[in-house]
C-alpha positions in Angstrom: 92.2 19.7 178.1 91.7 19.7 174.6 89.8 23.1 174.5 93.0 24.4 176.7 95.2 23.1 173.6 93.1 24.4 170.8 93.6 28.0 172.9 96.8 27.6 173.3 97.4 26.3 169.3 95.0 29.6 168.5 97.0 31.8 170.4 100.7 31.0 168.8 98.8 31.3 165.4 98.1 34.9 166.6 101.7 35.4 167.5 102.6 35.2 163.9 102.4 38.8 163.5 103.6 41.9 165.3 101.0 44.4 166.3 103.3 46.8 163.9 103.7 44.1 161.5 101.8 44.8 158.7 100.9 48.4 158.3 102.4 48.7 155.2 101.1 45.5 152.9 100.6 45.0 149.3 97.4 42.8 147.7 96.5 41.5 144.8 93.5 39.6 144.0 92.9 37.1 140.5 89.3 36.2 140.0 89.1 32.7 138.3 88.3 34.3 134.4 91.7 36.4 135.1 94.0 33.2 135.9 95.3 30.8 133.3 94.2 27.7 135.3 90.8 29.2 136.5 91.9 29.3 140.1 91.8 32.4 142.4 94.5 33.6 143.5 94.9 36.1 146.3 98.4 37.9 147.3 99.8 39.7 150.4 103.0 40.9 151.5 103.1 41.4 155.3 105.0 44.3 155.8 107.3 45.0 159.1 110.5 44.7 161.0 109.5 41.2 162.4 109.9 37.7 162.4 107.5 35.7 161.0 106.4 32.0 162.4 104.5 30.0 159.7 101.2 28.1 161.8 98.9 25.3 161.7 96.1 25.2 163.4 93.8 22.2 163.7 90.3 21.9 162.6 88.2 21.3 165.9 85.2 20.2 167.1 83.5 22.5 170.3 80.9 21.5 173.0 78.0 23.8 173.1 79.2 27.6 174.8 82.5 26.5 174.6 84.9 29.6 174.5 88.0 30.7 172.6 90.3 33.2 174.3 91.6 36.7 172.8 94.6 38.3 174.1 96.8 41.0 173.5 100.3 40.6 172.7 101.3 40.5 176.0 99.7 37.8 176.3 96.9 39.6 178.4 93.4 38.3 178.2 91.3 40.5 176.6 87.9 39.1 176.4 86.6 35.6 175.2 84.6 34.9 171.5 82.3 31.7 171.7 83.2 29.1 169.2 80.8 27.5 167.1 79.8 24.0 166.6 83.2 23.2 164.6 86.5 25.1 163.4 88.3 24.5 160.0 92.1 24.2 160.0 93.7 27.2 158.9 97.7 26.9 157.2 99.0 30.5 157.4 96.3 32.4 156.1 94.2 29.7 154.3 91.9 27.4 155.9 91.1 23.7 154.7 87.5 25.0 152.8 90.2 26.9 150.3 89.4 30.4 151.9 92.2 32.4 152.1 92.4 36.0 153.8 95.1 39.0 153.2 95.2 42.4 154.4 96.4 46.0 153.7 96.6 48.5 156.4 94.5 51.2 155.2 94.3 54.1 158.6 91.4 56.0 157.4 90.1 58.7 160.1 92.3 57.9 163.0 89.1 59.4 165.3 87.6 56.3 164.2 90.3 53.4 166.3 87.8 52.3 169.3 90.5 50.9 172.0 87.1 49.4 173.6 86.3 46.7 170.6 88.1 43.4 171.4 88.9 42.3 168.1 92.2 43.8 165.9 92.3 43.2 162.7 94.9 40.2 162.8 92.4 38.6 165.5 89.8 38.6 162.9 91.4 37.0 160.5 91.8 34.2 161.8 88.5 34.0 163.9 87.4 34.5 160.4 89.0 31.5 158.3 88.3 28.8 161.4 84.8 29.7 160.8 83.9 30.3 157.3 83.4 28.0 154.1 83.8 30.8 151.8 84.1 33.8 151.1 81.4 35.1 150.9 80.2 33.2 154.1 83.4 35.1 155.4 81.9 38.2 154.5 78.9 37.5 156.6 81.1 36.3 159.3 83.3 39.3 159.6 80.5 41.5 159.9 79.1 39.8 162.4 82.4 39.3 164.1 82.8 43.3 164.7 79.1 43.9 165.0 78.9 41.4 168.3 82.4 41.6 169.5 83.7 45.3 168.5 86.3 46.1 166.1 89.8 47.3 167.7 91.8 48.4 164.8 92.4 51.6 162.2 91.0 51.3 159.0 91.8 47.8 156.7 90.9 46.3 153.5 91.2 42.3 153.5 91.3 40.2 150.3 88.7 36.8 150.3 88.5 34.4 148.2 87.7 31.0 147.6 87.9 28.7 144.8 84.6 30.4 142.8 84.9 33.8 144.2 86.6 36.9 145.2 85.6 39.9 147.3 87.4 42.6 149.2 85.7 44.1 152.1 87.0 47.8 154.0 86.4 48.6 157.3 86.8 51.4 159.8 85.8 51.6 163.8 82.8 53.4 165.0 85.6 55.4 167.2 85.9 55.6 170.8 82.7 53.6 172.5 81.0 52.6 169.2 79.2 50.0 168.4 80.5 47.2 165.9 82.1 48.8 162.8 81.6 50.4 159.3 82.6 48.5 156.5 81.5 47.8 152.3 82.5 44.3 150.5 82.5 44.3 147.0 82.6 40.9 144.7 85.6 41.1 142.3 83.7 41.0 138.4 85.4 37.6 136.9 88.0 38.4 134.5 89.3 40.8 136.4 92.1 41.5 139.0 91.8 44.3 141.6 95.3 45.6 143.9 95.1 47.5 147.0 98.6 48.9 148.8 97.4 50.8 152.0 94.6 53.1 150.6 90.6 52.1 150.8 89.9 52.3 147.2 85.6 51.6 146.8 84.3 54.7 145.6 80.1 54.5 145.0 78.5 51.5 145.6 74.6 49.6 145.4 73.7 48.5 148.6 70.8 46.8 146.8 72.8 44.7 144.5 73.2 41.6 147.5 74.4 39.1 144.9 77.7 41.7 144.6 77.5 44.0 147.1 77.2 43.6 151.0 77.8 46.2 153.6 77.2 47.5 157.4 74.1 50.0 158.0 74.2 53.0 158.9 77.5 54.1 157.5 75.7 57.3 155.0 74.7 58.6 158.2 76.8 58.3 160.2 79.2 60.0 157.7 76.5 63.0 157.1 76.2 63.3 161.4 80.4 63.6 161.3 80.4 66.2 158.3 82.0 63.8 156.0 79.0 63.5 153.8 76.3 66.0 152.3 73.9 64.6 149.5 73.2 67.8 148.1 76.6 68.6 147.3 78.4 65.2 146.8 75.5 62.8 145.0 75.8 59.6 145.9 77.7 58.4 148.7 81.3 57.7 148.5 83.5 55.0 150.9 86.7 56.7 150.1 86.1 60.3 150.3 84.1 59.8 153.3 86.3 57.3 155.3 90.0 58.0 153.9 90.6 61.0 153.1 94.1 61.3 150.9 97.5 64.0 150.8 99.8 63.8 147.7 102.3 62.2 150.1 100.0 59.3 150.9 98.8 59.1 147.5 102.4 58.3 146.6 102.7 55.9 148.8 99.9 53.9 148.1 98.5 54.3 145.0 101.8 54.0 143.1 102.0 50.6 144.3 98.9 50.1 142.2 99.1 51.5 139.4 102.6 49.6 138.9 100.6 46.3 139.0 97.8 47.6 136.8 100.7 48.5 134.0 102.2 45.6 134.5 98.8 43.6 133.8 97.6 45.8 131.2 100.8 47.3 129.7 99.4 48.2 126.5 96.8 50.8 128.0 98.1 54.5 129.0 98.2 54.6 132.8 98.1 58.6 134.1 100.2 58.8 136.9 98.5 62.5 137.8 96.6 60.4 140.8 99.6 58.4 142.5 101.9 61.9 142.0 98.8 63.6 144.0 98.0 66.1 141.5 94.0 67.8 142.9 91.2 66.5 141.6 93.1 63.6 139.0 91.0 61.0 138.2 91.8 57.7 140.7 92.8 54.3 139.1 89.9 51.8 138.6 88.6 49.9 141.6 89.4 46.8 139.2 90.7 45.7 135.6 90.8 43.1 133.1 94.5 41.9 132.2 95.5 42.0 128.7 96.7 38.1 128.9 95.6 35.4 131.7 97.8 35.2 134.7 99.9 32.1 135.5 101.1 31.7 139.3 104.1 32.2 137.8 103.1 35.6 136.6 101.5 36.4 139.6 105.3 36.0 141.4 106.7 38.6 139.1 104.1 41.1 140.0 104.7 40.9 143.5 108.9 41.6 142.7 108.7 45.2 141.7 110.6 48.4 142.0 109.1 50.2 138.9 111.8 48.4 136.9 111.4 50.6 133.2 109.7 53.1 134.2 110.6 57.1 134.9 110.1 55.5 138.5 113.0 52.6 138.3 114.7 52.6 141.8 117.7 50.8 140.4 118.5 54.0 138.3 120.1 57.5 139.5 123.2 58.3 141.8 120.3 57.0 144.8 121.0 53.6 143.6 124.6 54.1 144.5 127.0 52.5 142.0 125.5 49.4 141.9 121.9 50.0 141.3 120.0 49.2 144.4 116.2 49.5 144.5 116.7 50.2 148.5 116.4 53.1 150.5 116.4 53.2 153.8 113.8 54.4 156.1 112.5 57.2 156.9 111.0 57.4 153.6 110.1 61.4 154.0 112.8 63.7 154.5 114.3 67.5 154.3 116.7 69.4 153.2 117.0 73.3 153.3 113.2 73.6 154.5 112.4 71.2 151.1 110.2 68.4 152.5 111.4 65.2 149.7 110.2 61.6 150.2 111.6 57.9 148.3 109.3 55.9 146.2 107.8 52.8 147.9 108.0 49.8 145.8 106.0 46.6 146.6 109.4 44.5 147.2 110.6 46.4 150.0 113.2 44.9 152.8 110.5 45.3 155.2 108.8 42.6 154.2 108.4 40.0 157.1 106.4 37.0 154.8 104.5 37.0 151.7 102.3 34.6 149.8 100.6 33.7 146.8 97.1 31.5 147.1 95.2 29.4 145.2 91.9 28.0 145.3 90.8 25.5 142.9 87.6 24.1 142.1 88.0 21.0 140.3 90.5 19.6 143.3 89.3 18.3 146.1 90.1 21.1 148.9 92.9 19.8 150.6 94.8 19.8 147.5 93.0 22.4 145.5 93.8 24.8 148.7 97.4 26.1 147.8 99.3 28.7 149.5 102.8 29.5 148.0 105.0 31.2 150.9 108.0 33.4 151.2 110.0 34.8 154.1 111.8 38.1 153.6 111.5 40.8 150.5 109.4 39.2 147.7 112.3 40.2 144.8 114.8 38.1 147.2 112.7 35.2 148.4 111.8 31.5 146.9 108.5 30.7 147.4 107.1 27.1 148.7 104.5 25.6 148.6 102.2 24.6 151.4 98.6 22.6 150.7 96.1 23.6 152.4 94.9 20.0 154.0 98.9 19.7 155.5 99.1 18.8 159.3 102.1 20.0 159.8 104.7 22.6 158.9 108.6 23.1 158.3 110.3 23.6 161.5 112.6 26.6 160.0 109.5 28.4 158.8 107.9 28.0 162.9 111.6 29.0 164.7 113.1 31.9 165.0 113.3 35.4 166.4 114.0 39.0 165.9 116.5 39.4 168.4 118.7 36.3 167.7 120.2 35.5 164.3 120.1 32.0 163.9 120.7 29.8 160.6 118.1 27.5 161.8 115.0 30.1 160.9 114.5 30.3 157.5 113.2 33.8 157.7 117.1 34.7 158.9 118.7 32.8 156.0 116.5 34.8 153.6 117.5 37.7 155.4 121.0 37.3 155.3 121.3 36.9 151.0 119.2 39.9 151.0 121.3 42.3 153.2 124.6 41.0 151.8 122.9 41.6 148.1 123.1 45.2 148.6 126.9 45.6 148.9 126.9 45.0 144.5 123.0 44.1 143.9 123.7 44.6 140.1 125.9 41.8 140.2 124.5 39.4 142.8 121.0 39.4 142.0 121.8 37.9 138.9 123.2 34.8 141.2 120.4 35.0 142.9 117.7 35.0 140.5 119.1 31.8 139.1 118.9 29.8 142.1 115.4 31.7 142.8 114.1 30.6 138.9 115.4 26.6 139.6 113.8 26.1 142.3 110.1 27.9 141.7 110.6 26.5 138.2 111.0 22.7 139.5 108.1 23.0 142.2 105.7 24.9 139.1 106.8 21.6 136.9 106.3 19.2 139.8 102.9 20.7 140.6 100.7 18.5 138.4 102.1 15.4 139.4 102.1 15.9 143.0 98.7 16.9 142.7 97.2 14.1 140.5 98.4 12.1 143.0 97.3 13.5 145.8 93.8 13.6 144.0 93.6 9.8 143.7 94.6 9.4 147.4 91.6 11.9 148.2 89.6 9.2 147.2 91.6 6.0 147.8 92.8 7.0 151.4 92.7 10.4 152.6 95.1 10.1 155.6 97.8 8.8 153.2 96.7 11.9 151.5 97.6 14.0 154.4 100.6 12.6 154.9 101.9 12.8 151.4 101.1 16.4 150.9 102.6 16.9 154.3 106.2 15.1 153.8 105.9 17.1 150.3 105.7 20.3 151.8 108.0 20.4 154.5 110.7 18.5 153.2 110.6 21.2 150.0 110.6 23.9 152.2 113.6 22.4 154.3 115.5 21.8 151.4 115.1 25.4 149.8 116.1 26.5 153.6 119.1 25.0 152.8 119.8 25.9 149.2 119.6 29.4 150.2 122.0 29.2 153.4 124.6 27.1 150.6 123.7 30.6 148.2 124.6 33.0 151.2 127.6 30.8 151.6 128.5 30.7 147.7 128.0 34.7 147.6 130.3 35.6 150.6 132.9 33.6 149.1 132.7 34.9 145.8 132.3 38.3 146.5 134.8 39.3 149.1 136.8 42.4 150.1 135.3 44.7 146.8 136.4 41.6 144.5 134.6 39.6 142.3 136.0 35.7 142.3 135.9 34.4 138.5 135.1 30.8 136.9 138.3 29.2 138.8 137.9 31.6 141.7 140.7 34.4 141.2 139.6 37.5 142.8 139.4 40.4 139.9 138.9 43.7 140.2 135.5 44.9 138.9 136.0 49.3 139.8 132.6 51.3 139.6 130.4 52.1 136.8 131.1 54.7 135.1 127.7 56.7 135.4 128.0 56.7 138.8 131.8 57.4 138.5 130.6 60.7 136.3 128.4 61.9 139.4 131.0 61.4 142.2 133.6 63.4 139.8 130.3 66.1 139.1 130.2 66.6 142.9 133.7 66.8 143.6 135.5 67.4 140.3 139.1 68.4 141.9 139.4 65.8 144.7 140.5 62.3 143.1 142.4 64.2 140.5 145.7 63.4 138.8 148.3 65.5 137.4 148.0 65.6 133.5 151.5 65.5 132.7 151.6 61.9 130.8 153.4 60.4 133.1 150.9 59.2 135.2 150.5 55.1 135.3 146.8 53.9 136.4 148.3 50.5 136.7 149.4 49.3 139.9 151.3 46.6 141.6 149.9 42.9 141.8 151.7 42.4 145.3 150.2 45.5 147.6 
């Protein structure tokens, strides 16, 4: 029975993702010399039309060729993975060793997908953090994972890393009836912070070099059998220009995204945009950089809430932000006009976003309350994030409920949702209402942090189920109450701004009109149609009572 229930637990942690979910995701990885605390932190925004349900699943002890079940989402059984001796608990996408795991679809060489390997991608994740004590064990595990199992999925990079290390690992199929995968990890230099946004980035790399570097075989020829790959004219062997090939319009995409975070870290350093505007033969961004000043979490927040802001890039600028300065643009991205093929910019805060998180793993904690993992439902720029330890047993119902097809003000995901899509009818004037609630609350939980955590420290060694409980009732009730903060904001904002008007301090609807910018392009477009005679006679004011 209890093997039936740990199935059944691993299963609905597998649900919390779409098989379209994230194919479009945004990491960012801080290596313990880069933060201002020492902690690694590790970033993803989970990209998708889709409701998110936050999971817990519990550690686990197995009887010898006991086996965990892998199914589709249909629910179909696809195969069976045999556990080992014991499981860790995993809280969304950290376990309770401090490991934490993110991802970026990456595509590669869509020959390579292998629809025989039984494990995707979001599969391995978590097969992943249940079974590995860090991340570099993770590493191993992964590899072995595929290699035994079979790899199901396009091309990914995943982000690992635990409180002493970071590494990022990218992986493509064998293709159709292959055997295990090809993939490279690389350990992340401390001091430095490395971003990847849908694009495998690892150039060259030393097999040799085991303390940093730890990779499938075969992969060189493989690539030289397929074409990809010829010594005598390319050198040494490169990942990326074997396994992911690149077009200006992916390039834009993905690389833009990147270089945005790599400005933002290092601003005082010239940044060529020649590579992320797909100019032939530009020289690619660095794999990895130091940042100019160490990151607080709080810094690492702001990164994640971008839309090019002051840059040539800034969404919130030009007649496409519409009169109030929107970021957003609907999808498709690409489009054309008179035979001209155009595309929108793609910003890492992007509606799309189903949840997104920042981690951190802390060495000087013990790991239930080192283990940190601070989560947001909906757009990054839009949401509040909570946080969640990793040693919690439970987690807040609005985070678990919810779904697509039903908007209900029970699932926190919808709530988020609801600000966000109302926020667009005059973004320049409600984000400002919403930033303020966003700063209170991320600024109270950032100032509570050390005293909820030198408590829960001296319970780790006093009495670790109070522990447990404590970091539990912490981290739900928080996340309850900013549930409800935010449905009292939605709330707030559809009553102050109603019917085009803006309510003042003691709630009289005034008239706010269009800026004139955009005024000037409407009037450039259609110069003759709103008019008036210029005869002096003309009176712009009009009535108070129609």
């Amino acid at each position: 029975m209890r093997r039936l229930v740990l199935s059944i637990l691993t299963a609905l942690a597998l649900f919390a993702l779409t098989p379209d979910a994230s194919t479009a995701c945004t990491n960012f990885i801080a290596t313990p010399g880069a933060t201002a605390d020492g902690s690694v932190m590790v970033t993803y925004t989970c990209d998708g039309e889709f409701h998110p349900h936050l999971r817990q699943i519990p550690a686990a002890d197995h009887e010898p060729g006991a086996l965990q079940e892998i199914k589709d989402w249909s629910g179909n059984l696809l195969g069976t993975v045999a556990y080992p001796a014991h499981t860790y608990a995993v809280v969304n996408l950290m376990n309770d060793q401090q490991v934490s795991i993110a991802e970026t679809t990456t595509g590669g060489r869509e020959e390579l997908t292998n629809p025989d390997g039984l494990l995707h991608y979001w599969t391995l994740m978590r097969l992943v953090l249940q079974r590995s004590a860090t991340a570099r064990e993770a590493v191993q595990v992964m590899g072995q994972l595929v290699e035994e199992y079979g790899y199901r999925s396009s091309g990914e990079s995943f982000y690992l890393g635990d409180p002493q290390e970071a590494w990022i690992v990218e992986m493509v199929g064998p293709g159709p009836g292959g055997q295990g995968a090809h993939w490279v990890a690389l350990k992340v230099p401390d001091g430095y912070v490395c971003a990847h946004a849908n694009l495998g980035r690892i150039d060259t790399f030393d097999r040799r070099d085991q303390e940093n570097c730890l990779a499938s075989k075969g992969m060189e020829k493989f690539a030289q059998q397929e074409g990809w790959y010829d010594p005598a004219v390319d050198g040494s062997f490169s990942w990326r220009k074997a396994f992911h090939p690149t077009t200006a319009q992916n390039l834009r995409y993905t690389e833009t995204r990147v270089w945005s975070l790599y400005r933002r870290c290092a601003p005082s350093q010239e940044w060529p945009s020649a590579h992320h505007r797909g100019v032939p033969d530009a020289e690619p961004l660095p794999l990895w950089i130091k940042p100019e000043q160490k990151l607080t979490v709080a810094d690492v927040f702001e990164l994640m809430r971008d839309h090019y802001e002051g840059t040539d890039l800034d969404m919130t600028q030009g007649v496409d932000a519409g009169p109030y300065g929107s970021p957003y643009r609907w999808r498709p991205m690409g489009f054309e006009v008179d035979g001209q093929q155009y595309s929108w910019e793609r910003p890492i805060s992007t509606q799309q976003t189903g949840f997104s998180m920042v981690t951190q793993s802390r060495a000087w904690l013990p790991d239930a309350v080192g283990g940190l993992t601070w989560y947001g439902v909906d757009d990054t720029f839009f949401t509040a994030y909570v946080p969640l330890y990793c040693g919690i047993s439970e987690v807040p119902p609005s985070f678990a409920n919810g779904s697509l097809g039903q908007f209900s003000w029970d699932s926190a995901w919808w709530v988020f949702n609801f600000v966000s899509n109302y926020a667009n009818l005059k973004y320049s004037h409600m984000i400002q209402d919403i930033q303020l609630v966003q700063a209170e609350i991320e600024g109270d939980f950032l100032d509570l942090q050390p005293a909820v955590e030198l408590t829960a420290a001296h319970l780790a060694e006093t009495d670790p189920d109070l522990m447990r409980r404590y970091l539990t009732n912490y981290s739900v009730q928080q996340a309850e109450g900013v549930t409800q903060k935010w449905r009292q904001l939605g709330e707030y904002l559809v009553t102050k701004y109603n019917d085009g008007y803006i309510k003042d301090e003691n709630g009289r609807p005034r008239e706010q009109g269009y800026p004139e910018a955009w005024l000037r392009a409407v009037l450039e477009q259609r110069p003759e149609q709103f008019l008036l005679p210029q005869d002096g006679q003309t009176d712009l004011e009009e009535p108070e009572d129609y």
